[in-house]
C-alpha positions in Angstrom: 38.1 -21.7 -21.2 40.8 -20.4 -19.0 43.3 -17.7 -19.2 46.4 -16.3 -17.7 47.6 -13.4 -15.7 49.5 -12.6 -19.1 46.8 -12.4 -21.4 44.7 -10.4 -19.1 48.1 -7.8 -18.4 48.2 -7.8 -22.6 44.9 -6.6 -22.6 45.5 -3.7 -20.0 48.4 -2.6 -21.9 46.5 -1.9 -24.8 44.0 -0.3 -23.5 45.9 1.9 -21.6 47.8 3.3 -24.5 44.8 5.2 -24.8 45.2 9.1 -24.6 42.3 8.6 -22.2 42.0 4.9 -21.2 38.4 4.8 -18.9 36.8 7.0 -21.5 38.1 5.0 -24.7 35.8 2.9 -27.0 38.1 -0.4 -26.1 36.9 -0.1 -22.5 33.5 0.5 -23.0 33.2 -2.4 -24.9 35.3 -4.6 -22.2 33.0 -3.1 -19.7 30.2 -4.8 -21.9 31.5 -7.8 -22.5 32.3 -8.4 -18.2 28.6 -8.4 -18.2 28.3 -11.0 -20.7 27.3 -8.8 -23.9 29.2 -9.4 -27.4 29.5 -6.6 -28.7 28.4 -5.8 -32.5 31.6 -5.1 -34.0 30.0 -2.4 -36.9 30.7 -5.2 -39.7 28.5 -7.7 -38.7 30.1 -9.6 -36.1 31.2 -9.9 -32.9 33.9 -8.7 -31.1 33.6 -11.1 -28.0 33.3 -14.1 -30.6 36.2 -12.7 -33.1 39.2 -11.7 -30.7 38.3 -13.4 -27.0 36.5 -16.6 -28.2 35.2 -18.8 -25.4 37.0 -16.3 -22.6 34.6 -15.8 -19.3 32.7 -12.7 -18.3 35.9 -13.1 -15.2 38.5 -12.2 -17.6 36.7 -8.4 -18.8 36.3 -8.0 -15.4 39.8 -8.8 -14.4 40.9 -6.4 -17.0 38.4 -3.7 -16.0 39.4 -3.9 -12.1 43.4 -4.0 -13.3 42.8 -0.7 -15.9 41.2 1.4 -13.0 43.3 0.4 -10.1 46.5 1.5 -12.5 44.5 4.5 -13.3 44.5 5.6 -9.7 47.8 5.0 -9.3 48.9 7.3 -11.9 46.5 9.8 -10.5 48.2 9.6 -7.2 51.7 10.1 -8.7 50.6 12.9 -10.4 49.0 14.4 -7.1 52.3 14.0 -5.9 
């Protein structure tokens, strides 16, 4: 399946309402999922089969590389 620069931007939003974004539960489980895990949802399931069905190991990656380069520039404005 492919995906768009939006749904992967939708994604990093989310996880960076997070008090603390690169320590949050969310991203631990994207950086699972970019290296092809599932993720046991607690009830269950899956949360790679329930919410990104059919998305690539690209896509968690994508998001992961977009989170921490916004990351360090919030660091750097805060330096600042």
């Amino acid at each position: 399946m492919t995906y768009t620069r939006y749904q992967v931007l939708e994604l990093v939003e989310k996880v960076l309402l997070h008090k603390r974004p690169l320590a949050s539960g969310t991203f631990r489980d994207l950086e699972f999922m970019a290296e092809g895990d599932r993720c046991d949802d607690g009830m269950g399931g899956y949360l790679r089969d329930t919410y990104y069905p059919g998305l690539p190991d690209s896509f968690f990656q994508e998001v992961i590389s977009e989170v921490r380069m916004r990351m360090e520039l919030r660091q750097a404005q805060q330096r600042q």
